[in-house]
ZAMARGU-4260 file (C-alpha; in steps of 0.2 Angstrom, whole numbers, plus 5000, padded with zeros to 4 digits):
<rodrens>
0) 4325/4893/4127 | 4338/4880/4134 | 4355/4891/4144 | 4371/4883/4143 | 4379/4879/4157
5) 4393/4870/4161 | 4401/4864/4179 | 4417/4868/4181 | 4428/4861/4199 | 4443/4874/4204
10) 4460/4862/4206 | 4464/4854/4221 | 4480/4860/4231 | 4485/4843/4228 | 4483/4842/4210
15) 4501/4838/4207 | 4497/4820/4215 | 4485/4816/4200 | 4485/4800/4192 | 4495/4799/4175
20) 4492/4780/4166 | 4499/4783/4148 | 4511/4798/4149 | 4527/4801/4160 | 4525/4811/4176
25) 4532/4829/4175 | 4532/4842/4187 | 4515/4850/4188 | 4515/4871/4193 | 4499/4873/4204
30) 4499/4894/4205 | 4500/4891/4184 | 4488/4877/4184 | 4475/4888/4193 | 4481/4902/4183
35) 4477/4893/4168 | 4459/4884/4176 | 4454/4903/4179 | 4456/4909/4162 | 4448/4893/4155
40) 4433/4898/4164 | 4432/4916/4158 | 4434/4908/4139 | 4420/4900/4144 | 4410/4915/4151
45) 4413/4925/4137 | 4406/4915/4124 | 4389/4917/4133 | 4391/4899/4147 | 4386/4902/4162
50) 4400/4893/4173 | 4393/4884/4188 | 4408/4879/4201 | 4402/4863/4210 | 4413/4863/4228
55) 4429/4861/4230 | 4435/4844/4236 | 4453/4847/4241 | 4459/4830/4243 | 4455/4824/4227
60) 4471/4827/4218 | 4461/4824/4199 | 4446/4835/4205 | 4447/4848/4192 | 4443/4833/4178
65) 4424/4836/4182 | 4419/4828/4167 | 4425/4812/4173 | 4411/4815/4186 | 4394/4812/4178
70) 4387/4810/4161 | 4373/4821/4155 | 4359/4816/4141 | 4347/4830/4138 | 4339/4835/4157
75) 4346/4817/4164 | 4362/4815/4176 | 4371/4798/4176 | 4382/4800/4191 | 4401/4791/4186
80) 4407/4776/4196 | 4426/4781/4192 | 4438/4765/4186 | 4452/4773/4198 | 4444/4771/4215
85) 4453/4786/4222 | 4442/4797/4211 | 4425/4790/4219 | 4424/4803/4232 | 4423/4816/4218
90) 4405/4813/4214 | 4397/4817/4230 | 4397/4837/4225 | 4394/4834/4207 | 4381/4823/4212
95) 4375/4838/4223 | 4378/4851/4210 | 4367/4842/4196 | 4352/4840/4209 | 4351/4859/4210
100) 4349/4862/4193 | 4334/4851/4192 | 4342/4838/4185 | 4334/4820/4185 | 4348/4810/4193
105) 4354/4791/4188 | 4370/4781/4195 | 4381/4768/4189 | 4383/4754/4201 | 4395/4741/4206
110) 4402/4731/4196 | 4400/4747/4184 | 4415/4757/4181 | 4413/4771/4171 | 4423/4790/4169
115) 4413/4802/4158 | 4428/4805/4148 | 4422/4790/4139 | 4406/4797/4135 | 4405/4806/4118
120) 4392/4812/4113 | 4387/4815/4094 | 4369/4822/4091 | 4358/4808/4100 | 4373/4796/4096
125) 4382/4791/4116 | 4399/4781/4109 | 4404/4776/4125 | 4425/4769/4126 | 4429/4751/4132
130) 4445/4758/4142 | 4454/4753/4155 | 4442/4764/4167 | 4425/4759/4160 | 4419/4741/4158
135) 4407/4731/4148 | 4394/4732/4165 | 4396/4752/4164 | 4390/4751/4145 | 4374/4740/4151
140) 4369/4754/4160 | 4370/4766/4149 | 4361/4760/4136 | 4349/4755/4150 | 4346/4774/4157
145) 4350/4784/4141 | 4341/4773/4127 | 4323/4773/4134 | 4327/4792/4133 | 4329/4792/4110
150) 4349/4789/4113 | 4359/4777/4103 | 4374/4768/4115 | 4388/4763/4103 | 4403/4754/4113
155) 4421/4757/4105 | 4437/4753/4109 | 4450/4763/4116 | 4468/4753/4119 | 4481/4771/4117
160) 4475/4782/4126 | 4467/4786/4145 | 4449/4790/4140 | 4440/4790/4120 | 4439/4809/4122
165) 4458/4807/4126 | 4456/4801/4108 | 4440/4810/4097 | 4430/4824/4101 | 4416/4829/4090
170) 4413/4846/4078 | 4398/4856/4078 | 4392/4844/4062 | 4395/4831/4071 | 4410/4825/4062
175) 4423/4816/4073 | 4441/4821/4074 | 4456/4813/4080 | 4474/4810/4077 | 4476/4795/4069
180) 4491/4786/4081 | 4476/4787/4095 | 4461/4781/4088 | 4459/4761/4090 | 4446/4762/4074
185) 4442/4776/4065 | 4432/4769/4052 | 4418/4765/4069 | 4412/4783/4066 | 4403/4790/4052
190) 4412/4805/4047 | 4431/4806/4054 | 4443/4822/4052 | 4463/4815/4054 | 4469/4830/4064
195) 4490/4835/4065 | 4494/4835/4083 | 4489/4825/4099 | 4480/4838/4107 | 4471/4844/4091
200) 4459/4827/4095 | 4448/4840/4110 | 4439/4854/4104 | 4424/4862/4114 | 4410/4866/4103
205) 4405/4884/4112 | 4394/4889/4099 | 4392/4902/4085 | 4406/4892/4075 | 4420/4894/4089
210) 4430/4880/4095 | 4439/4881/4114 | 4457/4874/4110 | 4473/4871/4114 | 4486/4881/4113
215) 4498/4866/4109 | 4488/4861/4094 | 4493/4876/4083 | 4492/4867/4066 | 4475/4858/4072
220) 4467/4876/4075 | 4475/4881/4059 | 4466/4868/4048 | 4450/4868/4059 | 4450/4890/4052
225) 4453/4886/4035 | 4437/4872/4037 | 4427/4887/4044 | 4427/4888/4062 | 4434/4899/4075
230) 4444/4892/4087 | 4445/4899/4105 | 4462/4896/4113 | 4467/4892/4129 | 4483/4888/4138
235) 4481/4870/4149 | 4498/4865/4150 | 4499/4859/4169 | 4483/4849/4165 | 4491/4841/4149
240) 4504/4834/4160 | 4493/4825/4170 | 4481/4818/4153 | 4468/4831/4153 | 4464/4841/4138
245) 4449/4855/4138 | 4433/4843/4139 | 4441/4836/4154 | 4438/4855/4164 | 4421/4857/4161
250) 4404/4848/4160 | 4395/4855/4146 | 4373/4858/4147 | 4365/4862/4134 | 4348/4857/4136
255) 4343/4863/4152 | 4329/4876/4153 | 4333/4890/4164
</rodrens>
């Protein structure tokens, strides 16, 4: 049977630094941040993931963004090329971290740039987001590596926000959902959920029907219940500040055989 795992990168004292694009800078707490990465973990954990912590890099101030790091399609690792070069020395560990899991190992290369935050991924469906950090070259290489392995690469924009899972994230039926103000065209995916608040657009599918949330999308949880689902919440209020939301934490693996 497949284990689920899921890479997770403790924040860097310098975290505060981090890179905001689309939001205004407010002071970011680092005890509450790790306070708040800790217990994100444990939700985790609990729902029966097995949390891998890939090494510290302390002087990567967006670090703890680990999904930004790597794309994974069933046992493949495409290694990110990130659009902000300050975050290219975060892959070296992830990079290192996938290798011991027995993942096969791919790379996006210059003029490639591409953060995994643009990476949605629905059933064998990639849509991959045309942002400001991952380019048309990036999506060549995608589709190169991912679509000899059964993947369909879709490329859709992404003008209002950093990253398309900045925007969408996906339910367990592989329905879409977003809040409408973000999404550049939500009549690009299939099935498409309009959800109340901001933060409401990230859910973590952790199985069994549970949902990891935010704690600042109350209504979203509210109606994700009354649709059925369970949703799991979590506290990521120093990481909201600096654009990340609970897909950003983690690096979700599903199909790897333990």
């Amino acid at each position: 049977m497949p284990s689920k795992k899921a890479l997770i990168r403790r924040p860097s004292p310098r975290l505060a630094e981090g890179l905001v694009t689309h939001i205004e800078r407010e002071k970011v707490d680092p005890d509450l941040a790790l306070e708040q990465w800790e217990a994100y973990g444990e939700a985790l954990r609990t729902h029966g993931w097995e949390t891998i912590e890939v090494d510290p890099a302390d002087d990567c101030p967006d670090s703890v963004f680990v999904e930004d790091t790597v794309v994974m399609y069933k046992n493949v690792a495409l290694i990110a090329r990130p659009g902000a070069e300050s975050r290219r020395e975060e892959t070296a560990g992830v990079e290192e971290a996938v290798a011991r899991l027995g993942c096969s190992v791919n790379w996006i290369w210059e003029p490639g740039t591409l953060d995994g935050g643009d990476v949605l991924k629905v059933d064998d469906t990639l849509y991959v987001g045309r942002s400001e950090r991952t380019n048309a070259a990036a999506v060549q290489q995608v589709r190169a590596v991912f679509e000899p392995l059964g993947a369909r690469v879709v490329s859709v924009p992404v003008t209002r926000v950093l990253h398309l899972k900045s925007a969408v994230t996906a339910l367990p039926d592989g329905t879409v959902v977003g809040h409408v103000p973000l999404v550049d065209k939500p009549a690009l995916f299939p099935r498409f959920l309009p959800v109340p608040e901001e933060s409401g657009s990230h859910v973590v599918v952790l199985g069994g029907g549970k949902l990891l949330m935010a704690a600042s999308a109350p209504k979203t949880a509210e109606l994700l219940a009354d649709l059925g689902h369970e949703p799991v919440v979590v506290d990521i209020s120093e990481f909201e500040k600096l654009e990340g939301c609970v897909t950003c934490l983690s690096v979700r693996m599903r199909e790897l055989y333990a």
